[in-house]
C-alpha positions in Angstrom: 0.0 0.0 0.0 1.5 3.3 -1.1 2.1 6.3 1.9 -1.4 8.0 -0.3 -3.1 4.8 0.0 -2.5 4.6 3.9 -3.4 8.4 4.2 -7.0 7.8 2.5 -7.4 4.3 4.4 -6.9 6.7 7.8 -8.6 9.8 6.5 -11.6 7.1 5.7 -11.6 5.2 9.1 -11.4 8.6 11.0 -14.8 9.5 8.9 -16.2 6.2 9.8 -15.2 7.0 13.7 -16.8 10.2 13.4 -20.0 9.5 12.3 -20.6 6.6 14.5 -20.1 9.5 17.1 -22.3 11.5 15.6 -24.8 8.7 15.2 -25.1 8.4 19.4 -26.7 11.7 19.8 -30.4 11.6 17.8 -31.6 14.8 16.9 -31.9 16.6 19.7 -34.8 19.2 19.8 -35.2 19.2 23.7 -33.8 19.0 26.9 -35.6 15.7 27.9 -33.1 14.1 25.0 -29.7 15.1 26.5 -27.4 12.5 27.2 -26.3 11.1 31.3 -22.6 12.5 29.8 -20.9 13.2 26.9 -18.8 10.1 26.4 -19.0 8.9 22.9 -20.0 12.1 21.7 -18.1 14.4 19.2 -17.8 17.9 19.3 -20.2 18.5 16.4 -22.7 16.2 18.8 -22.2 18.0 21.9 -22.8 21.4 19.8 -26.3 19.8 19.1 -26.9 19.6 23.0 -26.0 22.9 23.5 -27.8 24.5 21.0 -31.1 23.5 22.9 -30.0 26.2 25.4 -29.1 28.8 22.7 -32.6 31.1 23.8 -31.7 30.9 27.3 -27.9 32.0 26.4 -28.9 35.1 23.9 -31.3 36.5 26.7 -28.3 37.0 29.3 -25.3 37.4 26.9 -23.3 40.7 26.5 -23.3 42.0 23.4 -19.2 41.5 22.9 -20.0 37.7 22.8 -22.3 35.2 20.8 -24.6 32.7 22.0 -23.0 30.5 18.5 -19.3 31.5 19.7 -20.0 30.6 23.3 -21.5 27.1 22.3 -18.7 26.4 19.7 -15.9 26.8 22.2 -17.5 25.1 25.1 -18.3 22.2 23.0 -14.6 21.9 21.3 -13.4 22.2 25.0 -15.6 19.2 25.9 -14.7 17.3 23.5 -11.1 17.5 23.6 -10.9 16.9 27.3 -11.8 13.0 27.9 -12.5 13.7 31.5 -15.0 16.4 31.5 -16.8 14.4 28.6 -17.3 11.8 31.5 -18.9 14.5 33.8 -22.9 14.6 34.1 -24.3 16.8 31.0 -26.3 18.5 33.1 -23.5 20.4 35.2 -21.4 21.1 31.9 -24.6 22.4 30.5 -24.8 24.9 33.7 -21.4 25.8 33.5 -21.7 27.0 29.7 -24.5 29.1 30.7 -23.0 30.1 33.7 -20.0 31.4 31.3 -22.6 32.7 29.3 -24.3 35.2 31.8 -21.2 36.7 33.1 -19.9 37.0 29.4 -17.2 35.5 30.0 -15.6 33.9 26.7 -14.9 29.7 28.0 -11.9 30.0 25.6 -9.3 28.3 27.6 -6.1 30.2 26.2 -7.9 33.2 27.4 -7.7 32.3 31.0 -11.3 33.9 32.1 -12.8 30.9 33.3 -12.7 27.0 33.2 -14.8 24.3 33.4 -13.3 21.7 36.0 -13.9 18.3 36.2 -14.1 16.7 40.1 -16.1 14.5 42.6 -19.1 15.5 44.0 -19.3 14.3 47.5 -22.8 15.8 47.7 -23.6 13.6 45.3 -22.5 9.8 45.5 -19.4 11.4 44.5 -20.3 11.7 40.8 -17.9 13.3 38.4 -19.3 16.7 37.5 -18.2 20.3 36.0 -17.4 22.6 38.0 -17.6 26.3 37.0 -14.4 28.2 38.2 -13.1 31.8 37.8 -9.9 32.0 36.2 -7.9 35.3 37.3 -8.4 37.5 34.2 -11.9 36.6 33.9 -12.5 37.7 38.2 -10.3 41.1 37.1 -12.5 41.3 34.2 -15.5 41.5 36.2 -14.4 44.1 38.9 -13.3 46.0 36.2 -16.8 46.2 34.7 -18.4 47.2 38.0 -17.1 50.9 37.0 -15.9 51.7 40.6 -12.7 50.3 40.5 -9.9 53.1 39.5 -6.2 51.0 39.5 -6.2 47.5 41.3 -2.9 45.5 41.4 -2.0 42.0 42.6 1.3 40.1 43.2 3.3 37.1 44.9 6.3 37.4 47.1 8.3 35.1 47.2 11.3 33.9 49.5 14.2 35.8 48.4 11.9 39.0 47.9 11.9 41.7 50.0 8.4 42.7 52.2 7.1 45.1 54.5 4.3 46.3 55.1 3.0 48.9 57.6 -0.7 50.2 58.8 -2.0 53.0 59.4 -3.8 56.2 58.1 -1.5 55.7 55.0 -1.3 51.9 55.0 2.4 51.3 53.0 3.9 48.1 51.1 6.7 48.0 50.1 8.0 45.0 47.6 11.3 44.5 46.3 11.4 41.8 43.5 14.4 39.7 43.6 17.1 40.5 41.0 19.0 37.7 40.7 19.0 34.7 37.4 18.5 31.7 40.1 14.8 30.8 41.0 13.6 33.5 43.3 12.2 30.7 45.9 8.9 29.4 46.4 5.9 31.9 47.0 5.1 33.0 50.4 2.9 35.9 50.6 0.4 37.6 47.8 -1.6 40.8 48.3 -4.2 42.7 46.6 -4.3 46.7 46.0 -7.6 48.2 45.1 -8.1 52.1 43.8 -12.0 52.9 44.2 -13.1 56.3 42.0 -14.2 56.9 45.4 -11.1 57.6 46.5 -11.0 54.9 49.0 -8.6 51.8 49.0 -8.6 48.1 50.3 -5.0 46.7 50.9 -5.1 42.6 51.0 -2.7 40.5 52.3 -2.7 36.8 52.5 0.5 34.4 54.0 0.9 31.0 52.7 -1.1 29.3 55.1 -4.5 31.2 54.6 -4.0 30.7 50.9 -3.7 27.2 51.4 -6.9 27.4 53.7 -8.8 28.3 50.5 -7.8 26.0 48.5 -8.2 22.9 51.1 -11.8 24.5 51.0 -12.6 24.6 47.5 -13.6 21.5 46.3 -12.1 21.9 42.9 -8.4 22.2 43.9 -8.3 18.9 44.9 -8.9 17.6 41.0 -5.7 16.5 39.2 -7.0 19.1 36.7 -7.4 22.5 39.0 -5.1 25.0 38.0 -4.3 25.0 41.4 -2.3 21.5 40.7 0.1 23.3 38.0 3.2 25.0 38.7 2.7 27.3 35.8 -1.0 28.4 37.0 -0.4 28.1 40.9 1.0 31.6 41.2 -2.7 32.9 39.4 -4.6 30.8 41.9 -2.6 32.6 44.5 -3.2 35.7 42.5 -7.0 35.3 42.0 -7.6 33.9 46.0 -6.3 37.5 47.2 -8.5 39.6 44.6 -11.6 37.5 45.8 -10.8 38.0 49.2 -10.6 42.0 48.7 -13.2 42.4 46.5 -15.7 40.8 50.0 -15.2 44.4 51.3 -15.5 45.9 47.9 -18.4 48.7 47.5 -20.2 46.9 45.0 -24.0 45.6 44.4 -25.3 42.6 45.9 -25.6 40.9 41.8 -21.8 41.1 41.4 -21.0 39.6 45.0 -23.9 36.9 43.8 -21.7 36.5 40.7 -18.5 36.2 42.5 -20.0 33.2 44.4 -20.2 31.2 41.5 -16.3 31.0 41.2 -15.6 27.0 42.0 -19.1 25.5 42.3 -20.9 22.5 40.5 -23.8 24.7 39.1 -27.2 22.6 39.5 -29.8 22.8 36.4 -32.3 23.6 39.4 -30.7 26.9 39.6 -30.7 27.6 35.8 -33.8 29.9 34.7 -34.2 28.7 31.2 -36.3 31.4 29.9 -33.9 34.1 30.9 -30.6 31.6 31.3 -30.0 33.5 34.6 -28.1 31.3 37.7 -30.3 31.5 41.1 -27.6 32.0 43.7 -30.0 30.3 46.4 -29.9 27.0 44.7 -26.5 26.8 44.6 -26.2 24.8 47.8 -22.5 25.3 49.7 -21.5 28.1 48.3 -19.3 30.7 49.7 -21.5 32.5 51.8 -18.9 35.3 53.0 -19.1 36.8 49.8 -22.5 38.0 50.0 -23.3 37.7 54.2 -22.0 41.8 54.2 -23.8 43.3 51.9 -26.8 45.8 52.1 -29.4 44.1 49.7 -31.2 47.3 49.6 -27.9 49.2 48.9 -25.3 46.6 47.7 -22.9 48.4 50.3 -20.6 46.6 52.4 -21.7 46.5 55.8 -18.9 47.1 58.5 -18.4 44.7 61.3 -16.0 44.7 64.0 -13.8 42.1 62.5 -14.4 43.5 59.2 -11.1 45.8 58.4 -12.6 49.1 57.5 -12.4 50.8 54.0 -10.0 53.9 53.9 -12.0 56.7 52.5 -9.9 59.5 52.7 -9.3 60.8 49.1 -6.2 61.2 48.8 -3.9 58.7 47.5 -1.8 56.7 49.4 1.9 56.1 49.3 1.5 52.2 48.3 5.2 52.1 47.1 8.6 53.9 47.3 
């Protein structure tokens, strides 16, 4: 058989393989016809699924993204990762909407958000998709809020230099090391937000509340969390400092409900399909810290005594030398 011969005896079997694939998923017209996963399925199959929810995407979407571009990339992401194609449809469903309402593009090289495969102990520990923040995609979304002037994050690590000092003028200071060796493993990251306010929030978290976080979040215990890669762990460290600032952040109660999204298995329950809107009640265990502050009539943070305080004074602080 000539090298041609073997190319059109693959190109033919890979055709075959693909239309079996294909020929799992009937044509789908309804939700009621969705598949328990998406094994077997190929990407043009699990773009069928999707499509189903195509109404309940356009309705939340922002106008810089598609319902057809969102449901293309989620359903090439699904279908190139063998894992998440083993997670229940439903919950990859959820997370695609989820993705969706935030307008949030699932494009992976983007880094906004991810869809996460894990365990659900809550439910007879069943692999399912969970929808997680990347850090871009959590900046993004402060950003939009309109209130936020300059914001800045970073990680020290051990042969940095740190201080910091409190007060009415609340000072880092953060001297990068300048040598060619590895700088050390990261101990510290911190968080420094600029409100058009005026007022700041200053954030610092040490290794050990950092890895508090992740020991809670479900997700960072899959092989697949960025949290488990050395060239994403220093954006985990990144992101878990912004989240933890923006709790005290002057925003409305909708973007705190957003924020609680970040690292949860998304139930269809709290889907609204006519408006494709996530019900924050039905989430289940979510982070209730991020919202528990907040003024629902106001959206403003509500001080308490082990709440540290906003500095409104306008003028702008000294943050570094």
């Amino acid at each position: 058989m000539t090298t041609q011969e073997k190319a059109l005896d693959m190109l033919k079997k890979k055709a075959k393989k693909s239309n079996k694939e294909e020929n799992n998923i009937t044509a789908t017209t309804n939700a009621d016809s969705v598949p328990a996963t998406f094994e077997g399925v190929n990407s043009n199959g699990i773009k069928k699924i999707l499509t189903v929810y195509q109404d309940a995407i356009a309705d939340v979407i922002p106008k810089h993204l598609t319902p057809e571009r969102v449901i293309q990339i989620a359903s090439v992401t699904a279908a190139r990762n063998p894992k998440l194609k083993k997670c229940t449809s439903e919950s990859i469903i959820a997370a695609v909407i989820a993705a969706a309402s935030l307008g949030l593009d699932p494009t992976p090289q983007l880094g906004l958000c991810a869809f996460i495969p894990r365990k659900n102990k809550y439910n007879n520990y069943r692999l399912e998709c969970t929808f997680e923040f990347q850090y871009k995609g959590l900046a993004n979304l402060a950003w939009r809020t309109g209130i936020v002037k300059s914001m800045k994050t970073a990680v020290v690590r051990e042969k940095d230099t740190f201080s910091h000092s409190t007060g009415i003028d609340e000072k880092i200071d953060h001297i990068l090391y300048d040598g060619d060796d590895f700088p050390g493993e990261i101990k510290k990251t911190y968080a420094i937000i600029h409100f058009t306010t005026g007022g700041y929030i200053v954030e610092i978290m040490n290794k050990w509340q950092v890895m508090q976080h992740k020991d809670f979040a479900e997700a960072g215990k899959s092989p697949s969390s960025p949290w488990n890669s050395k060239m994403n762990e220093h954006w985990q460290w990144r992101k878990t400092v912004l989240k933890q600032a923006l709790k005290l952040a002057p925003v409305s109660i909708e973007y705190q409900k957003q924020i609680a999204m970040d690292e949860q298995i998304i139930p269809m329950d709290a889907v609204n399909r006519s408006r494709g809107k996530i019900d924050i009640e039905l989430l289940g265990d979510v982070d209730t810290k991020m919202i528990e502050n907040v003024d629902t009539e106001t959206g403003e943070v509500i001080e308490t005594a082990d709440a540290p305080k906003m500095n409104t004074d306008t003028k702008e602080p000294a943050l570094f030398n």
